[in-house]
C-alpha positions in Angstrom: 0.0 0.0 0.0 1.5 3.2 -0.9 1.3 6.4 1.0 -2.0 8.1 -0.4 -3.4 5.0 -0.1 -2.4 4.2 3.7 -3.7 8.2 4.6 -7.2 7.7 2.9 -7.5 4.6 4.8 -6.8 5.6 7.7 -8.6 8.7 7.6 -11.7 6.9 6.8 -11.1 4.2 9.8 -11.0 7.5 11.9 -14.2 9.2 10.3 -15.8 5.3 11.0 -14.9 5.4 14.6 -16.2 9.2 15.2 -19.8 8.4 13.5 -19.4 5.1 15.7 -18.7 7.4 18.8 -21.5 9.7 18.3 -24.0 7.3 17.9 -22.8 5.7 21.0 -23.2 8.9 22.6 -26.8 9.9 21.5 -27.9 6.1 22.6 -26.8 6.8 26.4 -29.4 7.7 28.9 -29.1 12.4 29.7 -28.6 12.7 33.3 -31.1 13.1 35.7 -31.6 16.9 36.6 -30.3 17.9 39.5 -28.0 14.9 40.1 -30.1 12.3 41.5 -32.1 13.1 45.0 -32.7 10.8 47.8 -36.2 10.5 48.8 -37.5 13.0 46.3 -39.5 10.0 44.8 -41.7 10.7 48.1 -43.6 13.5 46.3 -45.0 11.3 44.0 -46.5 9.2 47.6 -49.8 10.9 48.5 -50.1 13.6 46.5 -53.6 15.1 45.9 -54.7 14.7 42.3 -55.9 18.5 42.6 -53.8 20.9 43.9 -53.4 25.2 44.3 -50.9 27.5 44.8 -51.9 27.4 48.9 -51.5 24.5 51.2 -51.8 24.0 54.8 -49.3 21.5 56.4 -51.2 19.5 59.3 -49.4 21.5 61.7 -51.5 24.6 61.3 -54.1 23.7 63.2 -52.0 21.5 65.6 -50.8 24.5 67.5 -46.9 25.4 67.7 -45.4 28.9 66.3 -47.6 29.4 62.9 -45.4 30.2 59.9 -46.7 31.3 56.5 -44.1 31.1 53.5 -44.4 32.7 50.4 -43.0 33.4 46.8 -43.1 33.5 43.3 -41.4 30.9 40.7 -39.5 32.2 37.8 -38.3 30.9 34.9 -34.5 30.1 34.8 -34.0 34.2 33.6 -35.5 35.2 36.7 -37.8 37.2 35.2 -40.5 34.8 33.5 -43.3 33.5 35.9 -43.7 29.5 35.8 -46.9 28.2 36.0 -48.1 24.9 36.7 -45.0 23.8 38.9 -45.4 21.7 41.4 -43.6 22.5 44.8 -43.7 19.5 47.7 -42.0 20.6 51.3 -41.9 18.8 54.5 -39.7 19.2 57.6 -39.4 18.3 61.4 -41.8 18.6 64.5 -41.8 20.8 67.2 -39.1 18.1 68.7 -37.0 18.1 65.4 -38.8 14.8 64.3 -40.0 13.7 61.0 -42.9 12.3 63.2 -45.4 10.1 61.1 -49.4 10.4 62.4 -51.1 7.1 63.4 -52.5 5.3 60.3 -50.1 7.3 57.8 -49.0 5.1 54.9 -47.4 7.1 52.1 -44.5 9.2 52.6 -43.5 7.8 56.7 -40.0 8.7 56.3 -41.0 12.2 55.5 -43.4 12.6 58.9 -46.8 13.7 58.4 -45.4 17.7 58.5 -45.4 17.7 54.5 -48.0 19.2 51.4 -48.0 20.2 47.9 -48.4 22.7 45.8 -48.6 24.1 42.1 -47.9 27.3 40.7 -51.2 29.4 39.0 -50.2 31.9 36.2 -49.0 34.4 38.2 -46.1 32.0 39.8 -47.2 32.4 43.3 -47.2 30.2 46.0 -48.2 30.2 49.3 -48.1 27.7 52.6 -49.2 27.3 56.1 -47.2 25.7 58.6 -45.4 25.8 62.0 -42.0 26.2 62.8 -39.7 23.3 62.3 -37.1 22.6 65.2 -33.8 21.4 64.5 -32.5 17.8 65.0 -31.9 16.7 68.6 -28.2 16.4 69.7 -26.6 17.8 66.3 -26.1 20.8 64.8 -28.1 21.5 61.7 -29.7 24.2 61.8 -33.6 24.2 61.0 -35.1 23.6 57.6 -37.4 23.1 55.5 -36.9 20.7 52.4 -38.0 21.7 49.1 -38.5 19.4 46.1 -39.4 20.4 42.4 -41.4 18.7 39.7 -41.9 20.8 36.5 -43.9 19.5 33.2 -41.7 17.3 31.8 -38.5 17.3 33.8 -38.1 14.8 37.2 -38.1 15.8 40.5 -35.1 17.1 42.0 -34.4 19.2 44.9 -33.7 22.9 45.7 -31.8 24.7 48.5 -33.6 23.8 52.3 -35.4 26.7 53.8 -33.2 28.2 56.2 -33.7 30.7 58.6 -31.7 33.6 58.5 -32.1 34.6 62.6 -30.9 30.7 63.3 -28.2 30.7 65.4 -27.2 27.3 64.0 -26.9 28.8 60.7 -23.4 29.7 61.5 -21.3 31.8 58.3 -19.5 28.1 57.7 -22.6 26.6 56.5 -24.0 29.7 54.6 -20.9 29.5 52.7 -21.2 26.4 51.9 -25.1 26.5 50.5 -25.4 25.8 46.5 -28.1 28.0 46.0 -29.9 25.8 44.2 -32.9 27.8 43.4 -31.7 30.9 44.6 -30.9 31.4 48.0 -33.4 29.4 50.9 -32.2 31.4 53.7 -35.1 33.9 54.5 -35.9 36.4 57.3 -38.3 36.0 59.4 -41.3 38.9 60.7 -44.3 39.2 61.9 -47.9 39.8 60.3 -50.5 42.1 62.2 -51.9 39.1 63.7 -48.4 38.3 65.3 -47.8 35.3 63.2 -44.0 34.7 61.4 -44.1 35.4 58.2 -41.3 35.0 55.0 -40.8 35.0 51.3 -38.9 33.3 49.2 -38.8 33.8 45.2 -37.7 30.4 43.6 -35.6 30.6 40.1 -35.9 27.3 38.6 -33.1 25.2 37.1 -30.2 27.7 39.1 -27.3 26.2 39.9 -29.2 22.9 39.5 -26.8 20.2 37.4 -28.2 18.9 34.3 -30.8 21.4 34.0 -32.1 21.6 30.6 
């Protein structure tokens, strides 16, 4: 084989192998968004078949120190209101528990401190719960866990609701946060009734991995 010949050949071996390569590539599975979550599958255990932009956690009517969160969801520009997302939260007892309620079936490993809800046109979203207390004997600071489900794209989590007057919530772990989201640390006040109130806008697909 002379020269010409061996280049041609081997350039076309190479062109084979690229086209082989690619196809390879476009076969394999995208990653999940967000990375993978454990437990997000739980939003998916017990949800209403109808929801609204408002839900009231069990805990609202339980007693303990009332807390009413709200926001708006944007679009990844920040800008754009999303509608029809769906936005699943759950956290601790008054004992930093993830208590379950006699009889409960879906979602144990959650507690029974947990609800849904789903963006209207306007983006907004609103929900009624109590305080949650940190974990006993550590050092977490409390929280609220957030989980995401848009049209079309899996669940996958966004940064905890924090609370910015926690004194667990030391400048270490604020550094650290991803803000997935946008930022989940929020500042608390009170309404004219005297109950704690916050807000906190939620940019979907920032900083989350995969996000497409």
């Amino acid at each position: 084989m002379n020269r010409q010949k061996f280049i041609t050949s081997l350039m076309l071996g190479l062109a084979g192998l690229a086209a082989s390569a690619k196809k390879v590539s476009s076969l394999a599975p995208s990653p999940e968004v967000g990375g993978g979550c454990d437990g997000c599958n739980l939003i998916y255990e017990g949800m209403p078949s109808n929801l609204s932009n408002k839900a009231y956690l069990p805990g609202w009517t339980a007693g303990g120190k009332k807390l009413i969160v709200e926001g708006t969801v944007y679009r990844k520009d920040g800008h754009t209101v999303a509608a029809n997302v769906i936005l699943y939260i759950y956290h601790t007892d008054s004992k930093g528990y993830y208590s379950a309620s006699p009889g409960q079936v879906n979602g144990k490993r959650h507690g029974h401190l947990r609800g849904w809800l789903k963006t209207g046109c306007d983006g907004k979203y609103t929900f009624y719960t109590t305080m949650p207390a940190p974990y006993p004997e550590r050092n977490n600071p409390a929280h609220i866990h957030p989980v995401i489900k848009e049209p079309g794209i899996n669940e996958y989590y966004i940064d905890e609701f924090q609370f910015d007057n926690d004194p667990l919530l030391t400048d270490s772990l604020r550094s650290k946060t991803e803000n997935r989201g946008g930022s989940g640390i929020i500042k608390l006040s009170k309404n004219a009734s005297g109950i704690l109130v916050c807000k906190r806008d939620i940019i979907l697909g920032l900083n989350v991995p995969y996000y497409r």
